[in-house]
VOPAGU-2260 file (C-alpha; in pm, 1 decimal, decimal comma):
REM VOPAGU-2260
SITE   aa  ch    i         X         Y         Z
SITE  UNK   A    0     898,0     847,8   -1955,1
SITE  UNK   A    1     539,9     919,5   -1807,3
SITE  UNK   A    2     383,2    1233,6   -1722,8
SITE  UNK   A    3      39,6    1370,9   -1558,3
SITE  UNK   A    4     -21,7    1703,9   -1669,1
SITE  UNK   A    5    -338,9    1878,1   -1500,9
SITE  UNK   A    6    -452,1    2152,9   -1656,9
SITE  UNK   A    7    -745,5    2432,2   -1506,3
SITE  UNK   A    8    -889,8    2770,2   -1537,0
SITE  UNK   A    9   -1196,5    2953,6   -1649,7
SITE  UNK   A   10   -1360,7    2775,8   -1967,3
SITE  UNK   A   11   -1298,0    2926,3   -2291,2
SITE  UNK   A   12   -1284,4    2816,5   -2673,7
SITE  UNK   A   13    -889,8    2686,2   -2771,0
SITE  UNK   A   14    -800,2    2525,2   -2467,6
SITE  UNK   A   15    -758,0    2201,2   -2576,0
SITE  UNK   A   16    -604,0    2293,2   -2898,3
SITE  UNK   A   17    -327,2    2536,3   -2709,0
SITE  UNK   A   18    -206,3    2211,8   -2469,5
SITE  UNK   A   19    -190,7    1936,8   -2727,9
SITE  UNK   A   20      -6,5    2194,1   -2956,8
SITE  UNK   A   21     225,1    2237,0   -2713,6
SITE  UNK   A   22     260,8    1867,7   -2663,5
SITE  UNK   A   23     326,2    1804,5   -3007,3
SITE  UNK   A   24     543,9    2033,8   -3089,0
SITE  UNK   A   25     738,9    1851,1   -2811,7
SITE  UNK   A   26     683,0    1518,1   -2927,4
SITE  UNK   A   27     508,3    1425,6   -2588,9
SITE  UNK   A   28     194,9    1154,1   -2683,4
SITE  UNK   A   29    -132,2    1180,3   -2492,9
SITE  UNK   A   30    -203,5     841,9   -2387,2
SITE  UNK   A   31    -513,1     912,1   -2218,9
SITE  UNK   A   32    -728,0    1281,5   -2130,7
SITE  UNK   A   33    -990,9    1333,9   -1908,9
SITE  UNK   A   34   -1171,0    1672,4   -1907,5
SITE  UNK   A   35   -1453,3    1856,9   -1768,2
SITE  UNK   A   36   -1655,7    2157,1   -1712,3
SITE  UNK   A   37   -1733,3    2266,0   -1378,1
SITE  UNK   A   38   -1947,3    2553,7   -1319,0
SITE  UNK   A   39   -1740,1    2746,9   -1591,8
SITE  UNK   A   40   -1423,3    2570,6   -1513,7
SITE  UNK   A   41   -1264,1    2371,4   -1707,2
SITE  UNK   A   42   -1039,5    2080,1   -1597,0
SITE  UNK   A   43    -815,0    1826,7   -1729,7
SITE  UNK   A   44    -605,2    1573,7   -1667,7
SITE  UNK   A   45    -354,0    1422,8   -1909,5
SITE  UNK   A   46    -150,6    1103,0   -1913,5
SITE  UNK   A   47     152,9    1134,8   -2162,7
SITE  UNK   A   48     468,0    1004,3   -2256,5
SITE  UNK   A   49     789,8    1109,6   -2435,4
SITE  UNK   A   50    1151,8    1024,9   -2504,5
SITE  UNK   A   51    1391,0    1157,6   -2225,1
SITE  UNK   A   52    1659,3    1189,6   -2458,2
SITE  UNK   A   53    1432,9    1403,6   -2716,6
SITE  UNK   A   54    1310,9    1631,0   -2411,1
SITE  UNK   A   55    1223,7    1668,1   -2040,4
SITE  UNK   A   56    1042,1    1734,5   -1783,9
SITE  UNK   A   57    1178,8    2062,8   -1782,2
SITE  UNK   A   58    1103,2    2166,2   -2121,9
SITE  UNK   A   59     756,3    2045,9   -2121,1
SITE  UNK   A   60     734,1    2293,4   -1805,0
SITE  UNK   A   61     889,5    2583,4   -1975,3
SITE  UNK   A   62     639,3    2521,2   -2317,6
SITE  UNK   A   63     346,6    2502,8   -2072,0
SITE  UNK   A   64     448,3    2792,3   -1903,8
SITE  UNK   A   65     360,6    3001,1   -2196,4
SITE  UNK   A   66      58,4    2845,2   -2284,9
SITE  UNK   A   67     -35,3    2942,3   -1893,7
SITE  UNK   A   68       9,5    3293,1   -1997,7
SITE  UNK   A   69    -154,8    3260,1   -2293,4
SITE  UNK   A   70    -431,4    3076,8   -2213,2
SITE  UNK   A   71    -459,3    3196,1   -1799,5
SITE  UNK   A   72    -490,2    2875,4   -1721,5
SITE  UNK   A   73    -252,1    2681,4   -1438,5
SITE  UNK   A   74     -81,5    2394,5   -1604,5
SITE  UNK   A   75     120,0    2143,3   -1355,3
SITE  UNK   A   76     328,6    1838,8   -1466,0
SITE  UNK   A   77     506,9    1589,1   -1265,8
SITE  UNK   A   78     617,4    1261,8   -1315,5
SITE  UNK   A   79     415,7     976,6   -1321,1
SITE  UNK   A   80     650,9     806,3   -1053,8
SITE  UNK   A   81     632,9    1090,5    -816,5
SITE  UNK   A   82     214,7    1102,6    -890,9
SITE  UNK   A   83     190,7     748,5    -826,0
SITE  UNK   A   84     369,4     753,5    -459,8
SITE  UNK   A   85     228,1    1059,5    -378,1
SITE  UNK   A   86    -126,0     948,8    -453,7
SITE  UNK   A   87     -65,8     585,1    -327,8
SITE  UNK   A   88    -164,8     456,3      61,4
């Protein structure tokens, strides 16, 4: 399955390192990652995949979650099929 995972909050050292952590521990790949500072924001956007019957969308969630609260950051994940129709005309 495919996942977009968007990840924000106030710039700081270890961000990066905290979500694909997280993601590996999972075994969810990063396909692709864009990422940027915005006057002291940071934002990123992840494409990944995993194997439904190793994990799901809900566990990814719950993993982030704490890496939210670690991190303060606000971490959101959805499936690709759902970003796709939501963000098509």
């Amino acid at each position: 399955m495919f996942a977009i995972i968007s990840v924000t909050g106030k710039d700081h050292t270890g961000i990066i390192a905290a979500v694909s952590a997280a993601c590996a521990e999972l075994e969810v790949n990063i396909n692709n990652v864009s990422q940027t500072i915005m006057d002291g924001y940071f934002t990123m956007i992840l494409h990944v995949s995993f194997d439904e019957e190793a994990t799901n969308i809900e566990a990814i969630q719950q993993r982030m979650h704490a890496v939210e609260e670690q991190e303060a950051l606000v971490i959101r994940i959805q499936s690709q099929a759902i970003f796709d129709a939501m963000n098509t005309i």
